[in-house]
VOKOL-264860 format. One record per residue (C-alpha): residue number from 1; residue in one letter; x, z, y. Coordinates in Angstrom, 1 decimal. Example, Ala and Ser with C-alpha at 12.3 -4.5 7.8 and 13.67 -1.06 7.14 Angstrom:
BEGIN
> i|aa|u|w|v
> 1|a|12.3|7.8|-4.5
> 2|s|13.7|7.1|-1.1
% end
This chain:
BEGIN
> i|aa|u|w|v
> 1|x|105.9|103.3|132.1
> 2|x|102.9|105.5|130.9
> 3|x|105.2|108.3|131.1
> 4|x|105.9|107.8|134.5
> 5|x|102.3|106.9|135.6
> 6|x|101.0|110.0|134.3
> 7|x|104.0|112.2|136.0
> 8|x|103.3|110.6|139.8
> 9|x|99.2|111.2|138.8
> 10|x|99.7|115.1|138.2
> 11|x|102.5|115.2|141.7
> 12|x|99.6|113.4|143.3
> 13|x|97.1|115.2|142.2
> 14|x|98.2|118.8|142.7
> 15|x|99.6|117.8|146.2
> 16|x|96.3|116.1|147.1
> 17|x|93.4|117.7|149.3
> 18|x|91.8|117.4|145.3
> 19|x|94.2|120.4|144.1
> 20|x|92.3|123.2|143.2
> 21|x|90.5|120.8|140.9
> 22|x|93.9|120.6|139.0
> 23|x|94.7|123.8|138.6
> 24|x|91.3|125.3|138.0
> 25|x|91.9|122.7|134.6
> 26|x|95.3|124.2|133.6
> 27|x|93.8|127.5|133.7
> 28|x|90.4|126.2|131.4
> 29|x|90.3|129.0|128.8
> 30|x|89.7|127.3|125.6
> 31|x|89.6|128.9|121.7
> 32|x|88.4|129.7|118.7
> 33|x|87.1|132.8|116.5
> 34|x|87.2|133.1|112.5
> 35|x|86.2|136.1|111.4
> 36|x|87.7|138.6|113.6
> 37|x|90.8|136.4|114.0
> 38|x|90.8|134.2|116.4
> 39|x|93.2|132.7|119.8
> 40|x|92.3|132.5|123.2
> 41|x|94.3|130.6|126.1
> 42|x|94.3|128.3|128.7
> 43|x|94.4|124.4|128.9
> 44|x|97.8|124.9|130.2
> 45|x|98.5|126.6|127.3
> 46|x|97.4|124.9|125.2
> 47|x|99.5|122.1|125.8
> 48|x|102.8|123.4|126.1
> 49|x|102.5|125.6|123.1
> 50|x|100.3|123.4|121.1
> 51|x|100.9|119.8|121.6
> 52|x|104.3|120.2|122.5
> 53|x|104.9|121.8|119.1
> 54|x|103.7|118.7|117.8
> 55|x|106.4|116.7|119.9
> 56|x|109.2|119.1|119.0
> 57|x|108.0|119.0|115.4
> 58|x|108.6|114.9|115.3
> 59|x|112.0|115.5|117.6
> 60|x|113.2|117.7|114.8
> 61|x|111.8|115.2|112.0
> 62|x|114.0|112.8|113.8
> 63|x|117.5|114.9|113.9
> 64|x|117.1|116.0|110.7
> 65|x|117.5|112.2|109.3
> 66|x|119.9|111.7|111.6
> 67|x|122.3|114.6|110.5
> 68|x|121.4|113.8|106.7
> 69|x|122.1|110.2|106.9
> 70|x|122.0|108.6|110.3
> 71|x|124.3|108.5|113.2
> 72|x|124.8|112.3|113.4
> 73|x|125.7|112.8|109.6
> 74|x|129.7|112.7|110.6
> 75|x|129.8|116.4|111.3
> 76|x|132.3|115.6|114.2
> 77|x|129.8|113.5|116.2
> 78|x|127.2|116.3|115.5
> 79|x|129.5|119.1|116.6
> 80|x|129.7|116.7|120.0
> 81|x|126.2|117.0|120.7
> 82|x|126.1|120.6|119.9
> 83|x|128.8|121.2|122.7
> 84|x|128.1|118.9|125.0
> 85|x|124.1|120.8|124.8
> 86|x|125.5|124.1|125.3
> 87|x|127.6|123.0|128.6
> 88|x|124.8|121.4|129.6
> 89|x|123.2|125.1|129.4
> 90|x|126.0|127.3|131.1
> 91|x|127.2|124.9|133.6
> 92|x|123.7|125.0|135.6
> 93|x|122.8|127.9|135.3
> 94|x|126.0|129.0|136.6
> 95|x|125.5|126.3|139.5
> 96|x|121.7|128.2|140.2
> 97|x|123.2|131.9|139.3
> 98|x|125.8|130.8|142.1
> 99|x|124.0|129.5|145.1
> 100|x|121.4|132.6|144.4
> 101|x|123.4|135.3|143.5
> 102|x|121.9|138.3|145.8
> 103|x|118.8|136.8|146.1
> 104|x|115.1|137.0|145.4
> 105|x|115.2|133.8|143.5
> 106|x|118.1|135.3|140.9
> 107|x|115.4|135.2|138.1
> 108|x|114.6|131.8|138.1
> 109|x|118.0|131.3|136.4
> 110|x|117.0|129.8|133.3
> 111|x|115.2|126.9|134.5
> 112|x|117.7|124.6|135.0
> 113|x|119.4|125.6|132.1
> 114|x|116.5|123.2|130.3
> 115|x|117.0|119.4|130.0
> 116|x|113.6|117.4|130.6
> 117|x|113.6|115.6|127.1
> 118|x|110.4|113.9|127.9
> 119|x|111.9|112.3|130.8
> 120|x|115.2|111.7|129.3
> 121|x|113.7|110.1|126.0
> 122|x|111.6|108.3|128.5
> 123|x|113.9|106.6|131.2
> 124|x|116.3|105.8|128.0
> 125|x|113.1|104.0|126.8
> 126|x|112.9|102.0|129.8
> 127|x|116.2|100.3|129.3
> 128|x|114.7|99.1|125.5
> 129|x|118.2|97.2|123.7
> 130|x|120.3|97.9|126.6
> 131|x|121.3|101.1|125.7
> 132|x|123.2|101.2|122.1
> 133|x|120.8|103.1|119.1
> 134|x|123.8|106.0|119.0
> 135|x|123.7|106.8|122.6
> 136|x|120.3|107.4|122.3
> 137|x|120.9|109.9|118.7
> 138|x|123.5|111.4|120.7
> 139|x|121.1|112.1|124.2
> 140|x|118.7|113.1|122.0
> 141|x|120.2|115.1|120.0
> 142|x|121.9|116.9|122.8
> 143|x|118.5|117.2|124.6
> 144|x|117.1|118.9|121.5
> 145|x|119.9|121.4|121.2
> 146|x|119.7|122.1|125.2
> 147|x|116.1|122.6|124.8
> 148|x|116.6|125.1|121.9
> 149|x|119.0|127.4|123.4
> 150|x|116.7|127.4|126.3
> 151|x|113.9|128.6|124.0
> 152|x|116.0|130.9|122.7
> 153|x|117.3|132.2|126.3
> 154|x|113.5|132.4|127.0
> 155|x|112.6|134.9|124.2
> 156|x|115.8|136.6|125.1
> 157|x|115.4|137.4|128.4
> 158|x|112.2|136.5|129.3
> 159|x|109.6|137.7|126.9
> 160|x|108.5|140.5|127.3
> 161|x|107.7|141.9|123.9
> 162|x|108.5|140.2|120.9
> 163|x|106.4|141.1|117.6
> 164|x|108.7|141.7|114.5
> 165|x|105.7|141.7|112.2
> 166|x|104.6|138.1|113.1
> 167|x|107.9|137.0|113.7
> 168|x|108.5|138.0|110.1
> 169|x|105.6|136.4|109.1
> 170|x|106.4|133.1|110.6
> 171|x|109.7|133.2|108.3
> 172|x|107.9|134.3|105.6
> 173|x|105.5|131.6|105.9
> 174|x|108.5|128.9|106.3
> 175|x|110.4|129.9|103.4
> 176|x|107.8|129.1|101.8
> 177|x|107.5|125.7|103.2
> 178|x|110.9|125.2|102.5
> 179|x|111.0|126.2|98.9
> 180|x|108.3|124.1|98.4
> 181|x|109.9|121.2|99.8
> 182|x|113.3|121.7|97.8
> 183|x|111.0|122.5|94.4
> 184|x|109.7|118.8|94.9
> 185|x|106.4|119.1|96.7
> 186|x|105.8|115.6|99.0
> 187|x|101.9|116.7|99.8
> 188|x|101.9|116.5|103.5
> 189|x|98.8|118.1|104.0
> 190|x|100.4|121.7|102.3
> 191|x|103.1|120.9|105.2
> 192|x|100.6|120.8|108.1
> 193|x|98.7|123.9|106.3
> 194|x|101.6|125.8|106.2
> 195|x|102.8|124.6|109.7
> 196|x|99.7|125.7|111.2
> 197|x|100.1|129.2|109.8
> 198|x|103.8|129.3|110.8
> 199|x|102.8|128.4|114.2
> 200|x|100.0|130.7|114.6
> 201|x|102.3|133.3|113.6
> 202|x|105.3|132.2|116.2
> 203|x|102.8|132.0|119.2
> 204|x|101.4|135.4|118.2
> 205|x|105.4|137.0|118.0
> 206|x|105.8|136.3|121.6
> 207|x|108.5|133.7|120.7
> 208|x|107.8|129.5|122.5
> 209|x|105.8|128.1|119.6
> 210|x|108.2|124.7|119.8
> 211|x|110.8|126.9|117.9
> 212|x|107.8|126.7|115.1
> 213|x|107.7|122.8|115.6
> 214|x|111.8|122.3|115.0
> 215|x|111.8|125.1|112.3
> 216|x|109.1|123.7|110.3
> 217|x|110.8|119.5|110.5
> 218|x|113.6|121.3|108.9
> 219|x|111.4|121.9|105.8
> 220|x|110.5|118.3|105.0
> 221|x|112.3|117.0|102.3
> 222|x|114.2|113.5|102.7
> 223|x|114.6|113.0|98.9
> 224|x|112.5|110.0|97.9
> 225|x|110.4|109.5|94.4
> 226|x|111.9|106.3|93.5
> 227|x|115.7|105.8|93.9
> 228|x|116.3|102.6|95.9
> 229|x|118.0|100.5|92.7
> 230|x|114.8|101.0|91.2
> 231|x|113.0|99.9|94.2
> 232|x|115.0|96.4|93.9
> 233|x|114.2|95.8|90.2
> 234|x|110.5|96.4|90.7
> 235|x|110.6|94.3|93.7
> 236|x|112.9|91.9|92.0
> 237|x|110.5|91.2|89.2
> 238|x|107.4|91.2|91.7
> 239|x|108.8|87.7|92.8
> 240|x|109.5|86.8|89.5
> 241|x|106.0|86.5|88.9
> 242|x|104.5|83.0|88.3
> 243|x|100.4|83.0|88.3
> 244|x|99.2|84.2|91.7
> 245|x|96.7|86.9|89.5
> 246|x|100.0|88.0|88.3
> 247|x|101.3|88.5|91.8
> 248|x|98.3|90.3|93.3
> 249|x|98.5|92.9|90.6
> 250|x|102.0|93.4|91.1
> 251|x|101.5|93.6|95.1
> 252|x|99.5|96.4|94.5
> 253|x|102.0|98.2|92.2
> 254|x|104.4|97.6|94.5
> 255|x|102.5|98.9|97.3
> 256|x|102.3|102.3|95.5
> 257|x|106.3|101.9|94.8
> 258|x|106.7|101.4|98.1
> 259|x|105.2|104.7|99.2
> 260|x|107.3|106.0|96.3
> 261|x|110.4|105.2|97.7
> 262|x|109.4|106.8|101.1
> 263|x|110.3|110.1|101.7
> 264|x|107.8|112.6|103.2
> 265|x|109.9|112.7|106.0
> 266|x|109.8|109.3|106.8
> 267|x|106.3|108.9|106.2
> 268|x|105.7|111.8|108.9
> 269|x|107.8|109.9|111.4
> 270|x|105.9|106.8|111.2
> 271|x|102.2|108.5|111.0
> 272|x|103.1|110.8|113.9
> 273|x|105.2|108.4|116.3
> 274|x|101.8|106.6|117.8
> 275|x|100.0|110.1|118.5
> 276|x|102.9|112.0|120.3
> 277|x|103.8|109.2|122.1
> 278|x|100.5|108.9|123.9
> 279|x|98.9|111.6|123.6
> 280|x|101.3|115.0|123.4
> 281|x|104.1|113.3|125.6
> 282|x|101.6|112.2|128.5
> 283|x|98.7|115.5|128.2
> 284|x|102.2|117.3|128.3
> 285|x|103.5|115.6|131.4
> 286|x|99.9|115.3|133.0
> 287|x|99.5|119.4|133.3
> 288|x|102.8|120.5|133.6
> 289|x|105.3|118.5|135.4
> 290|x|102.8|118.8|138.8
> 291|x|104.0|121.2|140.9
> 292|x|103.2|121.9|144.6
% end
């Protein structure tokens, strides 16, 4: 419902005699300087390469654990989603390509060729227990994948110049998150250092920064510190305990068990879940879904 509040507000807004107010906000120039290096850009901006990043960055969180070990790990159900994304794509933009062909309006091509996932992840959020938990891996996976090939459409055809150096960088920078990850490292704030330098480095190639949000989920490791049969022992002898003293110490030891046995994926998911849903989904819907 917040989702759809905020996206009749901006249509409101920008179509109201209060307009120019609206748009003199998206184009705010806000930024920063350290040293000689620094970034400049507008409000506008800085929400669809910046927080949305963020949102992207949880999204991919998300299809990672589902293609590890969730609904998607059945490589035919994820080979679905991947096929059902890339009609999704051509059959569009052939539609648009078709009705326009000869026209003024042929560039505009590749904007129908993107699926909404805000709104889809929003309207299927609407319907709560109606609608089974694989549909909604499936849509959002295939929303994902649609948005991706978008991006990559976008930086195909539509940028125009792409930087090799940063782009390079940006992998660079990446790898090393990943190696990280896969040598056991579960420190989350290395992950959001080294994302912030990846995506730095993406915005600066000329390529969407999202791709830096998806690329960087794919770094987190799922492997936990403490197998799950040892989670049941320790819990198992936690409630063994007789003397409430007893019991408090082990609550605590259990607590950090407990953290243990989450991965730093999962504990990602469930620190960042609040913040993107109301802050990065609705600044994201507020100053860029209201078009004139």
């Amino acid at each position: 419902m917040t989702l759809i509040v905020a996206a009749l507000l901006a249509f409101l807004w920008a179509n109201s005699p209060f307009a120019p107010g609206y748009f003199a906000l998206r184009e705010t120039y806000l930024g920063f300087d350290l040293g000689g290096l620094g970034l400049e850009k507008p409000l506008l901006l800085w929400v669809n390469d910046g927080l949305m990043a963020l949102f992207f960055f949880l999204v991919g969180l998300e299809i990672k654990r589902e293609v590890t070990v969730g609904e998607l790990s059945e490589p035919r159900d994820a080979v679905l989603a991947v096929v059902a994304a890339v009609g999704g794509v051509i059959a569009p933009g052939v539609i648009y390509a078709a009705i326009n062909w000869g026209g003024e309006g042929i560039g505009g091509w590749g904007i129908p060729v993107a699926t909404d996932i805000a709104f889809a992840l929003g309207m299927m959020a609407l319907l709560g227990n109606r609608v089974p938990l694989s549909l909604k891996v499936f849509l959002t996976a295939l929303a994902i994948v649609d948005d991706l090939v978008a991006v990559l459409l976008i930086a195909v055809f539509y940028t125009s110049e792409i930087s090799p150096i940063y782009l390079v960088l940006a992998l660079g920078v990446l790898a090393l998150a990943f190696a990280y990850g896969r040598g056991g490292g579960r420190n989350l704030k290395v992950f959001a250092f080294v994302g912030v330098i990846a995506w730095f480095f993406v915005l600066q190639s000329g390529v969407h920064a999202t791709v830096a949000g998806i690329l960087l989920a794919m770094t987190i490791p799922m492997k936990r510190k403490i197998a799950p049969e040892n989670l049941r022992d320790e819990l198992k002898t936690g409630l063994e305990s007789q003397r409430f003293e007893e019991a408090e110490v082990k609550v605590a030891n259990l607590e950090r068990v407990l953290e243990d046995a989450q991965s730093p994926l999962h504990r990602l998911e469930h620190a960042l879940h609040p913040w993107v849903a109301f802050w990065c989904y609705r600044s994201s819907l507020s100053l860029t879904q209201g078009f004139p």
